[in-house]
C-alpha positions as CSV (number, residue, x, y, z in Angstrom):
1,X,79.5,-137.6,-135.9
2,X,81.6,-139.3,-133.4
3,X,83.8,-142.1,-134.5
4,X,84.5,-145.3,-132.9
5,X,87.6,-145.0,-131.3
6,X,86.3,-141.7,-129.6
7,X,83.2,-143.6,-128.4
8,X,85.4,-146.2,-127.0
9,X,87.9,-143.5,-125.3
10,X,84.8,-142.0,-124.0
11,X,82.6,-145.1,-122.4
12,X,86.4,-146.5,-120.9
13,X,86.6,-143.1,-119.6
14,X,82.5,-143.5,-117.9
15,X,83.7,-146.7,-117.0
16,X,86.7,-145.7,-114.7
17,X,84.9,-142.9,-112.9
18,X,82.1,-145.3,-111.6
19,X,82.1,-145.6,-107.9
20,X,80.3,-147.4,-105.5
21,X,79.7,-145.9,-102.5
22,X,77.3,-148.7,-100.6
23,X,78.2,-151.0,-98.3
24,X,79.4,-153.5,-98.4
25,X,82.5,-153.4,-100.2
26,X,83.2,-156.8,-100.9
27,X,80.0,-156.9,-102.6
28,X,81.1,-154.1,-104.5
29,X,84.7,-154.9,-105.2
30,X,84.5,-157.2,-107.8
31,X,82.5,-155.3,-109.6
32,X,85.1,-152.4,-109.7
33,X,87.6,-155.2,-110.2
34,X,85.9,-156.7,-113.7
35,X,84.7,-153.6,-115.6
36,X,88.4,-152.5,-115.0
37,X,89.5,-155.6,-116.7
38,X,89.1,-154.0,-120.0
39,X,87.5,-155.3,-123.2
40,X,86.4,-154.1,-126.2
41,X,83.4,-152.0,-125.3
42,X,81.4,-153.2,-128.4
43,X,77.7,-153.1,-127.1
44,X,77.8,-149.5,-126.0
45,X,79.6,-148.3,-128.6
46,X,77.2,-149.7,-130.8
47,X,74.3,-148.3,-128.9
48,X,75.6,-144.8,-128.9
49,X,76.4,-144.9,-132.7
50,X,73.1,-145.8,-133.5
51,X,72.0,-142.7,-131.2
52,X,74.5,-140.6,-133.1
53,X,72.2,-141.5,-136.3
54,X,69.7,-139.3,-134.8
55,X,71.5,-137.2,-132.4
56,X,74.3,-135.5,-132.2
57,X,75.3,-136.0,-128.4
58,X,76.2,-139.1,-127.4
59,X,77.1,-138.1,-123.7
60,X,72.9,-137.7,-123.3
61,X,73.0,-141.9,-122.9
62,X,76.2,-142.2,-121.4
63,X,74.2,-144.1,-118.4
64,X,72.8,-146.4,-120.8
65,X,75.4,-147.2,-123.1
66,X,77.4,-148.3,-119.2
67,X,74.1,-150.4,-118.2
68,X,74.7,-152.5,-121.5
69,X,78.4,-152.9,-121.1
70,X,77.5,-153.7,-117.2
71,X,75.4,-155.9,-118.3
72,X,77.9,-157.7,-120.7
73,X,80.1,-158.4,-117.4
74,X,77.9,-159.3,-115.7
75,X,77.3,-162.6,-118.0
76,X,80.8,-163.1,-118.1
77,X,81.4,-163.0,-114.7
78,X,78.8,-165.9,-114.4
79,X,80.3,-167.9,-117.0
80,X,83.7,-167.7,-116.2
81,X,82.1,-169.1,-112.7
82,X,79.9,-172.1,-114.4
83,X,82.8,-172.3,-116.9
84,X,85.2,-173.0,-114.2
85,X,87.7,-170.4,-116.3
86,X,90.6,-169.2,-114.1
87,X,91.3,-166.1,-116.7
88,X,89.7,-163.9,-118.0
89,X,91.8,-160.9,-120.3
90,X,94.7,-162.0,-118.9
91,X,93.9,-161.5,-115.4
92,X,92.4,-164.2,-112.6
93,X,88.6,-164.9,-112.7
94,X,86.0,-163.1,-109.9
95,X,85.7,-166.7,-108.3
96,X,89.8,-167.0,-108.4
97,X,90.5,-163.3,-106.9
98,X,87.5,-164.2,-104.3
99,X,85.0,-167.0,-104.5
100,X,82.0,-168.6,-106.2
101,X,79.8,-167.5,-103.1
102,X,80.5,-163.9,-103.8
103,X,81.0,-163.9,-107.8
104,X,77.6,-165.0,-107.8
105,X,76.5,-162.2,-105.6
106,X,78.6,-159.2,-107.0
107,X,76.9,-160.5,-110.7
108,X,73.5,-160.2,-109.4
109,X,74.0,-156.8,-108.0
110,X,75.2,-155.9,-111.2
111,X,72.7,-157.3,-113.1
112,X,70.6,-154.8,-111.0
113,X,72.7,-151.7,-111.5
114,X,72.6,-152.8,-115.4
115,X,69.2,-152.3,-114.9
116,X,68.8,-149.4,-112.6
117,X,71.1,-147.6,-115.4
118,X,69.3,-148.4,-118.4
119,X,65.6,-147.2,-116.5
120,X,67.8,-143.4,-116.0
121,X,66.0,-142.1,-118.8
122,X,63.3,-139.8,-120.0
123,X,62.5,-140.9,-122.9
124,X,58.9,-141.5,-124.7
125,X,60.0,-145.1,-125.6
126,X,61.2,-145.6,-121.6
127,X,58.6,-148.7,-121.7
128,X,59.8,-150.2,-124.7
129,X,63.2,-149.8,-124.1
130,X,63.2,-152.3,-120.1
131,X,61.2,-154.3,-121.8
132,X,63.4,-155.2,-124.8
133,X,65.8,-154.8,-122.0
134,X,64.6,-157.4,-119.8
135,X,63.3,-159.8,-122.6
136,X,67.2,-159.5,-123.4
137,X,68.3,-160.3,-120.2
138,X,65.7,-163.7,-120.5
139,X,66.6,-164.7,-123.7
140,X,70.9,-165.1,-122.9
141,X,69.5,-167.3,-120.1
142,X,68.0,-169.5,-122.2
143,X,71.2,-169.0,-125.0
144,X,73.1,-170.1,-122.1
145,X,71.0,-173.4,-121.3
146,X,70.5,-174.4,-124.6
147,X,74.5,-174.2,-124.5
148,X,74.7,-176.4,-121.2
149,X,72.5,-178.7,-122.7
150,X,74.3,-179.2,-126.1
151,X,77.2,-180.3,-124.0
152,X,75.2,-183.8,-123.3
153,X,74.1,-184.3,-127.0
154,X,76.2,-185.2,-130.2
155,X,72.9,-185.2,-132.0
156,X,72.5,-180.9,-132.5
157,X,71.3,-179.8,-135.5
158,X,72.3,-176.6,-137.8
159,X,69.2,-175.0,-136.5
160,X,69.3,-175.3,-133.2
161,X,72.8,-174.1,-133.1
162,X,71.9,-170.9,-135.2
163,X,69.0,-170.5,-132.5
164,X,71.2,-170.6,-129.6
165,X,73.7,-168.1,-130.8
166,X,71.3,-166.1,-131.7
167,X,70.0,-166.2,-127.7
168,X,73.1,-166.1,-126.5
169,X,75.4,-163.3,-128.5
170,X,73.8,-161.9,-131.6
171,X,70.5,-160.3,-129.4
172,X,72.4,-157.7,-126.8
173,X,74.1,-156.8,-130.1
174,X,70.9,-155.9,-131.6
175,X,69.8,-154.6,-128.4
176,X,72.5,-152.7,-128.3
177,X,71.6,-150.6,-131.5
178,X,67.9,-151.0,-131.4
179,X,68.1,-148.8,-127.7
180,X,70.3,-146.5,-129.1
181,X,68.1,-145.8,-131.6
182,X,64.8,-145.4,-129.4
183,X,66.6,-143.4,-127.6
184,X,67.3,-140.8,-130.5
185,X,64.2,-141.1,-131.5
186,X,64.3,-143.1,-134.9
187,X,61.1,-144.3,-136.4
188,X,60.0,-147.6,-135.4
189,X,60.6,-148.8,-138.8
190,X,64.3,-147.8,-138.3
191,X,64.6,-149.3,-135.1
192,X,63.7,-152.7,-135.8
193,X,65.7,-152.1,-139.3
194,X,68.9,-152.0,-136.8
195,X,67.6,-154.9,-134.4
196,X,68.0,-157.1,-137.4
197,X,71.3,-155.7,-138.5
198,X,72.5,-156.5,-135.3
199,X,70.9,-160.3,-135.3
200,X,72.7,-161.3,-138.3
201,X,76.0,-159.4,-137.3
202,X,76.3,-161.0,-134.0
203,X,75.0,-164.3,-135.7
204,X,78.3,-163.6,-138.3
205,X,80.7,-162.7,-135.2
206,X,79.7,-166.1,-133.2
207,X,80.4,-168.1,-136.2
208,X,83.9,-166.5,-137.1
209,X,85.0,-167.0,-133.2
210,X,84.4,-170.8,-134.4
211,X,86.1,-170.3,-137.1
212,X,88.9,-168.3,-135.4
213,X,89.4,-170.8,-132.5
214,X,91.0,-173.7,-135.2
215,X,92.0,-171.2,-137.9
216,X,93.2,-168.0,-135.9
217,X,96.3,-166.8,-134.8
218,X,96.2,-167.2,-131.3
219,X,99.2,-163.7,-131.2
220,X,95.9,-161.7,-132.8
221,X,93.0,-163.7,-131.6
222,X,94.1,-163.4,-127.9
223,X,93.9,-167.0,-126.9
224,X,95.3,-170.4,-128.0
225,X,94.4,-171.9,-130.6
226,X,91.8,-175.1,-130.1
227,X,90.4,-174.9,-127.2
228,X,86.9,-175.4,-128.4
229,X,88.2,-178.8,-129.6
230,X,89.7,-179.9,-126.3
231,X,86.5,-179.2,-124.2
232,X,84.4,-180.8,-127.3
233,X,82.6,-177.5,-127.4
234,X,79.1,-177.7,-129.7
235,X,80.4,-175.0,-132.2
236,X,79.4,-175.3,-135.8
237,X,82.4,-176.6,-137.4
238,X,81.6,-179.8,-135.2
239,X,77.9,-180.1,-135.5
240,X,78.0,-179.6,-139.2
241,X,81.3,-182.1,-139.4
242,X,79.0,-184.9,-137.0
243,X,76.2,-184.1,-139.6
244,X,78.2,-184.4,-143.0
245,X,80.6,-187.0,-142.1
246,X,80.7,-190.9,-143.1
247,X,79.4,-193.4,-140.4
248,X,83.8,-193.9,-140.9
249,X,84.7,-190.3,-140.5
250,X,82.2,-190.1,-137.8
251,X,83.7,-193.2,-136.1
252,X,87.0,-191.1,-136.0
253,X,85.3,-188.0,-135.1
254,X,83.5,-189.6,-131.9
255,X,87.0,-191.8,-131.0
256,X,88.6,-188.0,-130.5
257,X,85.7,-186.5,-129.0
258,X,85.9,-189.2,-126.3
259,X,89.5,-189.9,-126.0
260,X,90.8,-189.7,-122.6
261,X,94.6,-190.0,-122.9
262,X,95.9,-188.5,-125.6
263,X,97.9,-185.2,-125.7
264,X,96.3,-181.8,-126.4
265,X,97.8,-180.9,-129.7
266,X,97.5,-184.7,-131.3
267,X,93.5,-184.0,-130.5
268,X,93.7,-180.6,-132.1
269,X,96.0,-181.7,-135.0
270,X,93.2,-185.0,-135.4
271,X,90.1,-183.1,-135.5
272,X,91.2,-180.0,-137.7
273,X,92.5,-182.9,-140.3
274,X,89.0,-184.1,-140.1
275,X,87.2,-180.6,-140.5
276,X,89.5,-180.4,-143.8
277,X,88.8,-183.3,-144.9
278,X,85.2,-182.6,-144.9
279,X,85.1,-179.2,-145.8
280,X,83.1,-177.6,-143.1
281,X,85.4,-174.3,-142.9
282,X,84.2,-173.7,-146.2
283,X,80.3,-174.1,-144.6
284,X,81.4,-172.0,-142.4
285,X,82.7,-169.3,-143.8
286,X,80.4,-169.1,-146.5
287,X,77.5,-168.8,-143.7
288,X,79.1,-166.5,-142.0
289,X,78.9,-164.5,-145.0
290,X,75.5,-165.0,-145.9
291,X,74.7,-163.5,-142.8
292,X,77.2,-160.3,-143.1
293,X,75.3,-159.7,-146.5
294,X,72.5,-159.9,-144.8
295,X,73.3,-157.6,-142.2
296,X,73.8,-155.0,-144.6
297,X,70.7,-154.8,-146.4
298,X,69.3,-153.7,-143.2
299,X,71.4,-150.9,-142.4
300,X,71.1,-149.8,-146.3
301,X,67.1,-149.6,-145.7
302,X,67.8,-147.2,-142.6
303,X,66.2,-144.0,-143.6
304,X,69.0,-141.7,-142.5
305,X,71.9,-139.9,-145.4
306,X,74.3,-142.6,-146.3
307,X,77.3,-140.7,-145.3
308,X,76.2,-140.8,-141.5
309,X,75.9,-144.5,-141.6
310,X,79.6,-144.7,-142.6
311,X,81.2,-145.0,-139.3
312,X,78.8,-147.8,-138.2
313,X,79.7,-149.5,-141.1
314,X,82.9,-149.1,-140.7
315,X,83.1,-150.3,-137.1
316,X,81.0,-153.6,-138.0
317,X,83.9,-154.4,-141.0
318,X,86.6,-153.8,-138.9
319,X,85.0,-156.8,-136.2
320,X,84.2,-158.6,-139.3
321,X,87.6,-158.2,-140.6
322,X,89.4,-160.1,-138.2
323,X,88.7,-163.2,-140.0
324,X,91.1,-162.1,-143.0
């Protein structure tokens, strides 16, 4: 069995041999550019230790475990773009280093070698696998619109909010492990076992980067602290705060969400006193959990020895755990 941090070491290696030899290289350039950029390769290392539940080499899907991770970028790349974001891991933004015309075009041609990666297989579940692929693909397009459109509406429910992040992060997750484990050859049963592990872990991640953007430490988290709360982002310690509070407390709520003047930290400071007052990290946190117990009664019905589902377990606690 592999562990994580040898996956990791082993997909950045993948990643930093790619090269592009077509023409032209400005298309190709940014490309090269982002997926040296860094990250924390969680998608294909996901997807190859759900392989490794089956099969012992993991170098087999190597092609595979890139698309996903190419993939990843490639949506990143795009919403840094319709995000307007001028960094991204420290460094300057595709549309920065170049411009929108051509981060637009480098993402589509890697949404296509994604693609072209992930169909570099021979196995019996090649069918299944582009489609869940491409239904994957659709389904963080509409994530990524019911986003947009949450921007214009202070009226978002629980629900819909749990649907979207489940578009939008939680299904590449489950993707992830649900291709790695075609591609070992697990039953069906076991397959679709690790789909919904990954739904309701990547339905527990979204909802601790909520929590983590007001509650964090921005030297461990990687970026400041309340950023979510300048840009009046939809997460769900505001739609549950909008849907618990008083008609007073939602008076002050909407005054900060459409205050024009005053300084950054005063609107941070405001809103996280109103969050406390109303309790909704405790919501939060305690759904997030719900979910993470959920998770695991998935990968428990997983019909493989326990002890070979220990490092996948593992891996998912440590993301988990940066909550603590």
């Amino acid at each position: 069995m592999y562990k994580a941090s040898e996956l990791i070491d082993l997909i950045n290696s993948h990643l930093s041999g790619l090269s592009f030899d077509r023409f032209p290289k400005e298309l190709y350039a940014p490309i090269e550019y982002v997926l040296s950029m860094g990250g924390k390769r969680i998608r294909p290392v996901l997807m190859m230790l759900a392989y490794n539940l089956y099969q012992a080499d993991v170098t087999k899907i190597l092609n595979q475990a890139t698309g996903i991770e190419v993939y990843h970028n490639y949506t990143l790349l795009h919403d840094d773009l319709m995000d307007r974001a001028d960094m991204r891991r420290g460094k300057a933004t595709v549309h920065k280093v170049w411009d929108a015309n051509i981060a637009i075009l480098s993402g589509d041609a890697m949404l296509v070698l994604a693609e072209q990666m992930m169909a570099d297989c021979e196995s019996i579940h090649y069918k299944e696998i582009i489609n869940l692929f491409n239904l994957t693909a659709l389904e963080i397009c509409e994530g990524q619109q019911m986003d947009m459109n949450f921007e214009q509406r202070n009226d978002v429910s629980e629900n819909e909010y749990i649907e979207m992040i489940r578009l939008k992060t939680a299904v590449l997750l489950s993707t992830a492990l649900k291709i790695g484990a075609l591609l070992g050859n697990a039953s069906c049963e076991d397959a679709g076992n690790l789909y919904q592990f990954g739904i309701n872990i990547g339905l527990a991640f979204q909802l601790q980067d909520d929590l983590l953007d007001v509650y964090g430490d921005s030297s461990i988290f990687g970026k400041n602290i309340g950023g979510d709360i300048l840009c009046n982002k939809k997460t769900y310690l505001l739609i549950k705060a909008l849907n618990i509070a008083s008609d007073t407390e939602k008076e002050e709520l909407n005054g900060w969400l459409e205050a024009k003047s005053c300084q950054p930290q005063e609107k941070i400071s405001g809103v996280t006193s109103l969050f406390n007052r109303l309790g909704v990290r405790d919501f939060c946190e305690k759904k997030m959990q719900n979910y993470y117990t959920e998770a695991f009664t998935y990968i428990n019905k997983v019909g493989v020895a326990e002890e070979l589902k220990c490092e996948l377990k593992g891996f998912v606690e440590h993301l988990i755990g940066r909550v603590s």
